[in-house]
N, CA, C and O of each residue as an XYZ file, in Angstrom:
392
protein
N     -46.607     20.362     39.244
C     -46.438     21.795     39.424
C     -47.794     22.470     39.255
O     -48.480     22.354     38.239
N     -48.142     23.214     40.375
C     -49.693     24.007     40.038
C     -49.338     25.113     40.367
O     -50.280     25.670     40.932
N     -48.119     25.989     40.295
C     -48.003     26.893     40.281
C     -47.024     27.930     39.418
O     -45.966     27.312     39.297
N     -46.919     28.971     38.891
C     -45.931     29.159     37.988
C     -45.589     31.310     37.811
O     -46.462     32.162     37.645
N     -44.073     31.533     37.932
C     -44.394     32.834     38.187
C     -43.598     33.441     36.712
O     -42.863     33.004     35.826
N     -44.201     34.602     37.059
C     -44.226     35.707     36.088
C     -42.798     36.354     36.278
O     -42.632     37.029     37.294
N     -41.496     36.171     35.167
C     -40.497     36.837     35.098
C     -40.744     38.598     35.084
O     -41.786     39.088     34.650
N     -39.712     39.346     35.580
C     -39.648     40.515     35.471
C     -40.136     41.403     34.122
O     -40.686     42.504     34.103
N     -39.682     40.409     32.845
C     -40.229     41.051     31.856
C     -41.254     40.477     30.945
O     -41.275     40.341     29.721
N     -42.226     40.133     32.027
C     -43.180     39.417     31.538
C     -43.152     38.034     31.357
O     -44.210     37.416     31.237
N     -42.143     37.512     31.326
C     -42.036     36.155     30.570
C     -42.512     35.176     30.885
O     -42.078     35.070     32.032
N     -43.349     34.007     30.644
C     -43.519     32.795     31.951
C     -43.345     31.575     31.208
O     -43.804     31.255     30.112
N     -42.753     31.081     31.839
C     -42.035     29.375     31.754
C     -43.483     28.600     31.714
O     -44.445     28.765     32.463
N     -43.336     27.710     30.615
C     -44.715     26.818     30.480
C     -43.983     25.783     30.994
O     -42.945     25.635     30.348
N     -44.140     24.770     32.171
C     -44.021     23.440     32.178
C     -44.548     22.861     31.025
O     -45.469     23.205     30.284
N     -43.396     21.432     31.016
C     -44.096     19.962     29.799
C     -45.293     19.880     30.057
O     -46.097     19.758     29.133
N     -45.580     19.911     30.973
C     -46.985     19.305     31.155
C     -48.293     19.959     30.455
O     -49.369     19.461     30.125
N     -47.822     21.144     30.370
C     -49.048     22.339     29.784
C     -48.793     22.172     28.592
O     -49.790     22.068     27.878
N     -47.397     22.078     27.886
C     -47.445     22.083     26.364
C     -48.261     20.598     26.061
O     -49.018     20.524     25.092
N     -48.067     19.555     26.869
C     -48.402     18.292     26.323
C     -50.328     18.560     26.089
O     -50.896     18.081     25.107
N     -51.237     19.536     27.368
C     -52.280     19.596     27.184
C     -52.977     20.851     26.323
O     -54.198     20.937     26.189
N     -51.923     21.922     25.694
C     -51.957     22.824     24.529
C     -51.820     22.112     23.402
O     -52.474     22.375     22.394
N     -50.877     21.056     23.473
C     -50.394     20.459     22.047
C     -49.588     21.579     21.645
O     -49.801     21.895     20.475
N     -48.698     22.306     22.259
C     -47.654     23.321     21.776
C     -46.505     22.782     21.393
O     -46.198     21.726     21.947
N     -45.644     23.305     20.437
C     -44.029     23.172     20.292
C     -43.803     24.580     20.071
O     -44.530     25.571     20.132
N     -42.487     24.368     19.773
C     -41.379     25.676     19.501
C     -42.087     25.890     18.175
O     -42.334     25.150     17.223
N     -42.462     27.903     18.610
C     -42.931     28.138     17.284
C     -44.464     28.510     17.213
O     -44.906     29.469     16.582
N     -45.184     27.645     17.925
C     -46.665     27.513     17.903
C     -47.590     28.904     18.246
O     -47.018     29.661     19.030
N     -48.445     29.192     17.949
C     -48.872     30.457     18.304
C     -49.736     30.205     19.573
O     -50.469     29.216     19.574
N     -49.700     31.033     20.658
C     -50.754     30.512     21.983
C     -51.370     31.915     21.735
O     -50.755     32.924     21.389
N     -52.910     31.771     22.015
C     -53.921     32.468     22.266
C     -54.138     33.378     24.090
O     -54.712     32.814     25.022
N     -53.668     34.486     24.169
C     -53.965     35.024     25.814
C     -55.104     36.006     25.461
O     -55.192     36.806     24.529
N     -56.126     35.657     26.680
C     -56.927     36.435     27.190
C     -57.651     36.201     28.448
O     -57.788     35.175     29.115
N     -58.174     37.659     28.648
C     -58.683     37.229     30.138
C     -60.083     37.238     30.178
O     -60.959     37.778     29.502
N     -60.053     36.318     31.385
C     -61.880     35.793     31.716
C     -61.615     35.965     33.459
O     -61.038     35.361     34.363
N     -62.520     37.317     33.242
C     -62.898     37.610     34.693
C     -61.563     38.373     35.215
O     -61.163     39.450     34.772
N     -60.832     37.459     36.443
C     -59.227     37.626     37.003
C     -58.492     36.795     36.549
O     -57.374     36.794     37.063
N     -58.735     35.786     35.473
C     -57.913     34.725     34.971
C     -57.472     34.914     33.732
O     -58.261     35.256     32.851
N     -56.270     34.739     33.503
C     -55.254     34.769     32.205
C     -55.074     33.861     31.179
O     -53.957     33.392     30.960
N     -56.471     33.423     30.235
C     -56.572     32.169     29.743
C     -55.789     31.877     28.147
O     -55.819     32.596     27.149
N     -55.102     30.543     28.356
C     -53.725     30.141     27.450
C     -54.791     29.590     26.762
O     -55.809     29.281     27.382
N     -54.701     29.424     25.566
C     -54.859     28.263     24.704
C     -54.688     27.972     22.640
O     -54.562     28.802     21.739
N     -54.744     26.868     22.610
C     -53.785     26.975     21.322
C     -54.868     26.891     20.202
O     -54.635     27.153     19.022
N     -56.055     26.505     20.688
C     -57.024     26.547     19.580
C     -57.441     27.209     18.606
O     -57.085     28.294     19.067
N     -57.947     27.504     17.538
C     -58.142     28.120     16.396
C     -59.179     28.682     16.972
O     -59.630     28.238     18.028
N     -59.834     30.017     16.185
C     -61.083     31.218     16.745
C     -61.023     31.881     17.415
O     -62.064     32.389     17.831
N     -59.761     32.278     17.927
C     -59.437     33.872     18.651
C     -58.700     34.833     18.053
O     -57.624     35.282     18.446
N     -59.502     35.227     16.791
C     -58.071     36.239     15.564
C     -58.472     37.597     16.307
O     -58.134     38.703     15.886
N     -59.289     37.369     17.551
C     -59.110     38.780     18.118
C     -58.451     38.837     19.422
O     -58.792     39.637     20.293
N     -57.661     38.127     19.532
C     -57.123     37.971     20.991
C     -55.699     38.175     20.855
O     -55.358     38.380     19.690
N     -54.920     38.176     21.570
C     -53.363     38.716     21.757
C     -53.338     37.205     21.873
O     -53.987     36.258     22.316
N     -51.892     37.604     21.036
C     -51.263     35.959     20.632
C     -49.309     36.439     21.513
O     -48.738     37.327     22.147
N     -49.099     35.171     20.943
C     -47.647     35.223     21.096
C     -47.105     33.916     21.116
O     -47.785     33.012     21.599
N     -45.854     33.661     20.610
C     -44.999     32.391     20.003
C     -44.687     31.871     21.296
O     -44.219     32.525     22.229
N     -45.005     30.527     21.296
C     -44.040     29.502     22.026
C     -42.490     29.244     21.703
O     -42.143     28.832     20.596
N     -41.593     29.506     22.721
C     -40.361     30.351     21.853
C     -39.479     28.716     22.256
O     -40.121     27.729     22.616
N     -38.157     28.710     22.126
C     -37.152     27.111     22.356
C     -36.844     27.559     23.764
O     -36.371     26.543     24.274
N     -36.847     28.382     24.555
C     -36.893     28.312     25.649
C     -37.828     27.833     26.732
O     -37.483     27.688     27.905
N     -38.994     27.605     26.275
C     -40.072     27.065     27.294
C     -41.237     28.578     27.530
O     -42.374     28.531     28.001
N     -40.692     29.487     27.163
C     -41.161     30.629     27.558
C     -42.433     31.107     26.990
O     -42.528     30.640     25.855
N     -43.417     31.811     27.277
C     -44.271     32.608     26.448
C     -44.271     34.132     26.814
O     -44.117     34.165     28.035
N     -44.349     35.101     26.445
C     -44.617     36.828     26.958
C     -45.955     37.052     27.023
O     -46.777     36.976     26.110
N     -46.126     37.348     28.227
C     -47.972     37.742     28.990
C     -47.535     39.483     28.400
O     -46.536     40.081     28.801
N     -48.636     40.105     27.296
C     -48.424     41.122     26.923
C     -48.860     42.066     27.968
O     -49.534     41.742     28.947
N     -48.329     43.554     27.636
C     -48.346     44.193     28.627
C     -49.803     45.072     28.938
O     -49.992     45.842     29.880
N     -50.706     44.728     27.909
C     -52.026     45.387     28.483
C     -52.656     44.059     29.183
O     -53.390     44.233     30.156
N     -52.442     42.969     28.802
C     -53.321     42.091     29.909
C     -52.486     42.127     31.265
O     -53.218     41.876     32.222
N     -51.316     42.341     31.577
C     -50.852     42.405     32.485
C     -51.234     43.821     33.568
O     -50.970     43.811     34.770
N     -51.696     44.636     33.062
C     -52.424     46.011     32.982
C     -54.038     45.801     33.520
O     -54.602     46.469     34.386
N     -54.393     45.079     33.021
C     -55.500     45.150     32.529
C     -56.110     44.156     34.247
O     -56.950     44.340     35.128
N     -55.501     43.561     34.049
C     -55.279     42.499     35.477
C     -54.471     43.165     36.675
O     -54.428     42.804     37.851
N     -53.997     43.976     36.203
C     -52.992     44.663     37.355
C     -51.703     43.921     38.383
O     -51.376     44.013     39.566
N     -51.221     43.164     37.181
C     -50.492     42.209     37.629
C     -48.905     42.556     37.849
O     -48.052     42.376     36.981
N     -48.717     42.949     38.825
C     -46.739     43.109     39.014
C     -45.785     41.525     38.530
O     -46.006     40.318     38.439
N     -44.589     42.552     38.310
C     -43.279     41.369     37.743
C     -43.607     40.708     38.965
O     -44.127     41.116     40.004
N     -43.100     39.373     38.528
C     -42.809     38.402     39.641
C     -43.693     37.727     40.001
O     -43.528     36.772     40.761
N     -45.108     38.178     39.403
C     -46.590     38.009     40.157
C     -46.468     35.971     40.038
O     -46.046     35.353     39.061
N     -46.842     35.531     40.991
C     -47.141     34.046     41.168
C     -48.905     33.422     40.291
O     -49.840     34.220     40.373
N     -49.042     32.689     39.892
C     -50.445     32.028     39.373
C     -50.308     31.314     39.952
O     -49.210     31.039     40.437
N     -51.872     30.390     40.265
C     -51.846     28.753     39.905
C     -52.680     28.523     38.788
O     -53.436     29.335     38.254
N     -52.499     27.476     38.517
C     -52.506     27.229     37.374
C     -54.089     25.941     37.552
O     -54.303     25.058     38.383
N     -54.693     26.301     36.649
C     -55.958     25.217     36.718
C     -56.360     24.621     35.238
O     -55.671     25.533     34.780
N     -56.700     24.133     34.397
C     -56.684     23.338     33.735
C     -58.045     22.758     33.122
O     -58.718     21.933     33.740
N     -58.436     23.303     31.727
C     -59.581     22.603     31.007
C     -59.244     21.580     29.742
O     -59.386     21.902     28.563
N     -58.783     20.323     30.193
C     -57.921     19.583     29.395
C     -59.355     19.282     28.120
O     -59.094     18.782     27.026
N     -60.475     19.589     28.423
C     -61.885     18.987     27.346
C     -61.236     20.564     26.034
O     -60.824     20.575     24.874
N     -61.440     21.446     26.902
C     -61.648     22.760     25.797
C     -59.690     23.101     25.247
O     -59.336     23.558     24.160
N     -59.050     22.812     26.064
C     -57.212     22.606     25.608
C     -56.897     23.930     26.039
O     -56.141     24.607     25.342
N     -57.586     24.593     27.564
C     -57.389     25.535     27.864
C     -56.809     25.908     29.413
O     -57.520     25.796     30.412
N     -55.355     26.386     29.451
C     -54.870     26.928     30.494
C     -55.099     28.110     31.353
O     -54.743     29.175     30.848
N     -55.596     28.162     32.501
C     -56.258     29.597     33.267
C     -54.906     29.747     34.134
O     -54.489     28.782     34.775
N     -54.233     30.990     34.134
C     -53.767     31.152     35.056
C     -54.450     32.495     36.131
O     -54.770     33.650     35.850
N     -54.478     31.897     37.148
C     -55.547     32.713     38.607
C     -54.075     33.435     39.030
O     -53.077     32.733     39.195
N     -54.040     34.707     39.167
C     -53.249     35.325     40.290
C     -53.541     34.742     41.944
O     -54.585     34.641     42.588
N     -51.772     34.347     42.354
C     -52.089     34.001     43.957
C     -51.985     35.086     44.638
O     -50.932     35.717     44.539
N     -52.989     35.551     45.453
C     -52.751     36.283     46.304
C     -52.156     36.391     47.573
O     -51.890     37.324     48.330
N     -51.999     34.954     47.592
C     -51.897     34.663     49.409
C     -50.377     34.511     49.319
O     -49.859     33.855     50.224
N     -49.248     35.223     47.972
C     -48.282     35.824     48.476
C     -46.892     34.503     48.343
O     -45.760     34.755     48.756
């Protein structure tokens, strides 16, 4: 899966595959911020200034609503998804091509 979309109320479904390269479970705190146009996940320690939010038993995480703002990103919006498995960091790129 290299692609993944944005529920109406923010919400987005992490595939296994991303928790296996976060090292996430239910519970875990994930790190969001953005670099550049990209929406970067990650679970590492040293972002106590970044917007967080719980890895919940649903698979889910909430993209808060100023980075979603901030990016200018509508419900529904599609990513792909690209991958820094060295640094344990998830980028999600807005698709444009719809």
């Amino acid at each position: 899966m290299n692609k993944v979309k944005l529920r109406k109320n923010g919400q987005l479904y992490i595939p296994k595959t991303l928790t296996k390269i976060l090292n996430i479970t239910v519970g875990d705190i994930i790190n969001i911020f953005i670099d550049g146009k990209k929406i970067v996940l990650t679970s590492k320690e040293g972002f106590e200034k970044e917007n967080k939010c719980t890895y919940n038993q649903k698979g889910t995480i909430h993209i808060p609503a100023e980075i979603r703002k901030l990016n200018n990103i509508d419900t529904e919006a599609v990513f792909i998804i690209t991958i820094d498995e060295k640094e344990k960091r998830v980028y999600l790129i807005p698709d444009l091509t719809g």
